[in-house]
C-alpha positions, 0 to 999 in steps of 0.5 A, spaced: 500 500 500 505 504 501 509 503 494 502 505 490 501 511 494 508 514 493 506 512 485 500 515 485 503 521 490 509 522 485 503 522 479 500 527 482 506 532 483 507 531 476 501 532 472 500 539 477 507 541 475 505 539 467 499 545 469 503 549 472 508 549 466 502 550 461 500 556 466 506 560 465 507 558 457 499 562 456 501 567 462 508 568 457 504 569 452 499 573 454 504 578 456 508 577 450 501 579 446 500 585 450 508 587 450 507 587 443 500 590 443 503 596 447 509 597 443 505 598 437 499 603 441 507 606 443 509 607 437 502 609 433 502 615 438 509 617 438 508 618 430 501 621 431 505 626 435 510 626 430 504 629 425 506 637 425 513 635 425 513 632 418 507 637 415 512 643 417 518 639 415 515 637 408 512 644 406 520 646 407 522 641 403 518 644 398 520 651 400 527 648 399 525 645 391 522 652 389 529 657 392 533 651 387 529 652 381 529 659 383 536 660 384 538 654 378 534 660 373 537 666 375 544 663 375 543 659 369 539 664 364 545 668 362 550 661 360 545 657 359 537 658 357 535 652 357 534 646 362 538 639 362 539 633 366 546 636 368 543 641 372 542 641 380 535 640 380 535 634 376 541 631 381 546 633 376 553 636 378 552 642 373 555 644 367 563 644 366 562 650 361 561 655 366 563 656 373 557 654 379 554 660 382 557 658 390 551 658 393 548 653 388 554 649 388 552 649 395 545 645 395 543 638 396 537 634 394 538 628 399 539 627 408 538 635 409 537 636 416 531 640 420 529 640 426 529 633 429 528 630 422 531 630 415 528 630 408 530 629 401 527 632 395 527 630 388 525 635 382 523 631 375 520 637 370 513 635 367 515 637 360 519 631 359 512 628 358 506 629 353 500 633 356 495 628 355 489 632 354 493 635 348 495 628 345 491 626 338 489 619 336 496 618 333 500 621 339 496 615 344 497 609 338 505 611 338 504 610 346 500 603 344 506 600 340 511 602 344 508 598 350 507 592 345 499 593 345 495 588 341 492 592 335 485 589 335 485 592 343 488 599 341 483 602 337 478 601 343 483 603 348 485 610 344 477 612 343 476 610 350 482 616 353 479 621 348 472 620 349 473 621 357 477 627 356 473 630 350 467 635 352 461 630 348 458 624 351 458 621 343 461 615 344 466 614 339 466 606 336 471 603 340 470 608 346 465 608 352 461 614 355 457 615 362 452 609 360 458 605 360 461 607 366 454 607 370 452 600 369 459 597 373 459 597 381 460 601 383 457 606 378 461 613 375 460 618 370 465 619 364 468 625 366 467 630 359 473 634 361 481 635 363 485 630 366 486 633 373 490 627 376 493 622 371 491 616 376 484 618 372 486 613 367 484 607 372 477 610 371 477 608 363 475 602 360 481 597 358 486 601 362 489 596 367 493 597 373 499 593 369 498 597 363 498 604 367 504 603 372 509 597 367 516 594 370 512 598 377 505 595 378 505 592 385 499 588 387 499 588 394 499 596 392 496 597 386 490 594 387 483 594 391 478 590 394 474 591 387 479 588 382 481 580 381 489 581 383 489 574 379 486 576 372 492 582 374 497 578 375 496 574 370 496 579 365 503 582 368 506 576 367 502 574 360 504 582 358 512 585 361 510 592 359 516 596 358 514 602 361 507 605 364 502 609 361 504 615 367 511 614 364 509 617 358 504 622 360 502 628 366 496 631 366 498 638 366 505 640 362 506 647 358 504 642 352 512 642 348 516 636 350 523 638 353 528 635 348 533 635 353 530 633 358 525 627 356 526 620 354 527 615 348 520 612 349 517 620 350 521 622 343 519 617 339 512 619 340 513 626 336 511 626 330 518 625 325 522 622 329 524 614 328 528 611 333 534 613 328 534 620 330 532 619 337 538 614 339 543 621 335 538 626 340 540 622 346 548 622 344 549 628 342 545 631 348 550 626 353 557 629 351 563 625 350 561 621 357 556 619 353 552 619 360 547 624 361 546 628 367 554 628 367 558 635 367 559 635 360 553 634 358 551 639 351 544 640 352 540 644 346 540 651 346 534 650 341 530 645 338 533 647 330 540 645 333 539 638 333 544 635 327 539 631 325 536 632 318 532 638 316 526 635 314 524 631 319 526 637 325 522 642 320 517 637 323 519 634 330 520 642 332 514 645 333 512 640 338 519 641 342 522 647 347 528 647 350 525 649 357 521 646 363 516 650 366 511 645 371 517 641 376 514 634 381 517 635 387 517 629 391 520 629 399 521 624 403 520 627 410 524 623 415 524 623 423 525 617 428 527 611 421 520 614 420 519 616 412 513 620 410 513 623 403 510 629 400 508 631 393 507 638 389 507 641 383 510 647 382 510 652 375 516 656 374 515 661 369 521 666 372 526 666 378 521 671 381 515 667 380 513 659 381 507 658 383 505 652 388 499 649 384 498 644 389 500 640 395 499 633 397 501 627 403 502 621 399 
């Protein structure tokens, strides 16, 4: 009898000493989960308390973008009267052919510190792209061609872009208007008007996310609740786009395509220009490097400067300019390895003068 309840005695430490471990495993848990949870409340408010602080840091960097175009114009306007990569608002180093102005030598686009935070800025001219509510039939076609786009689709993807943008709701052939658009969930209207964002082009028949963002769609970021992430990944996949339509166009622009400034993919879209004339645009303007937005870039003081022939640039130049006057600026406010970004848009029309169209938190 002794024997079995010492067994049974020893049975019974064991099993409370299991409990007692199970206990303190779910009690461990538990407070692993609430540790986890305050930290997360913790850094939630820390970066609540941070809001003001990004906001005046970001509105500066845009301040900062508009003293560098302001400075880049006035010092520039003597030696240099046209926009470049090689300039400091582009990230270039400026140019060998002149010597800097001090204080522009002095600027710098990325970790300028303020306050208890940094930000970095980056400037892209909008006029190395094509104003799309000024692009025709022939312009969005080029477009088309050059992201591989099937024939049988493209006349139905250009009707639906114009007929979005024309003022009418007289549905082209290919194209769809308000009745279109009102039978999808949830329902909307054509706009019959401008594009304000180029993000609009989402909003328009046959325009997929792929398609508009290229080499940069992201399911995770670029699709909604509403879209089917398999028929888009399937898509991206089936289609390696080269570029994204946002590559090619921006809403608001002064209507010309910078020369110095724009892209082979943006060039080839001018009317006269073939792939040929393109690729001798792109090495003359990169200098003796060959790397544009190096110092020994040699931009185009005009577009009728381009040695190329007459006939084709007769053609080419009445859609091209040497100047940028609209500029995107981007800022990457950081405080405590916390990073939130800014945009705005500005127009420069003199050193004296740039305007802020808007302003946004992205």
């Amino acid at each position: 009898m002794r024997l079995i309840s010492i067994h049974h005695f020893r049975h019974s430490n064991g099993f409370a000493l299991i409990i007692v471990m199970v206990v303190i495993a779910i009690l461990g848990g538990i407070a692993i989960h609430f540790s986890s949870n305050m930290k997360v409340e913790m850094k939630l408010a820390q970066n609540s308390g941070y809001d003001a602080d990004f906001e005046i840091i970001g509105l500066s960097g845009i301040e900062y973008a508009r003293y560098v175009l302001a400075l880049e114009a006035s010092t520039t306007m003597t030696f240099e009267p046209f926009d470049g990569l090689h300039q400091v608002w582009a990230g270039g180093p400026g140019s060998e052919n002149f010597p800097q102005d001090e204080e522009l030598m002095m600027v710098s686009l990325k970790n300028n510190p303020l306050g208890n935070g940094q930000f970095s800025i980056s400037i892209t001219d909008m006029e190395r792209k094509w104003n799309l509510n000024a692009a025709n039939e022939d312009i969005l076609e080029q477009c088309f061609i050059q992201l591989g786009v099937d024939l049988s689709e493209m006349s139905s993807l250009t009707d639906s872009i114009l007929d979005w943008t024309d003022p009418d709701d007289i549905t082209r052939p290919g194209g769809a208007e308000s009745d279109d658009y009102l039978a999808l969930n949830p329902p909307y209207s054509a706009k019959d008007g401008p594009i304000d964002d180029i993000s609009e082009l989402l909003l328009i028949r046959g325009i997929t996310p792929p398609m508009f963002y290229g080499p940069e769609f992201n399911p995770s970021l670029h699709l909604t609740s509403q879209d089917n992430p398999d028929l888009y990944q399937f898509e991206a996949a089936a289609i390696a786009y080269p570029f994204g339509l946002k590559d090619f166009f921006t809403p608001i622009s002064s209507g010309s395509i910078n020369i110095n400034t724009a892209p082979p993919h943006v060039l080839k879209m001018v009317p006269g220009l073939d792939e040929l004339s393109v690729n001798q645009i792109i090495m003359e303007r990169a200098g003796p490097d060959g790397i544009e937005g190096s110092a020994d870039d040699t931009p185009f003081p005009s577009p009728n400067m381009v040695p190329i022939n007459p006939d084709i640039m007769n053609l080419a130049s009445q859609f091209l300019a040497v100047r940028s006057l609209h500029f995107l600026v981007e800022v990457d406010v950081t405080i405590n390895s916390i990073t939130k970004k800014f945009e705005a848009l500005l127009r420069r029309e003199s050193p004296q003068k740039i305007d802020i169209l808007y302003v946004r938190r992205r």
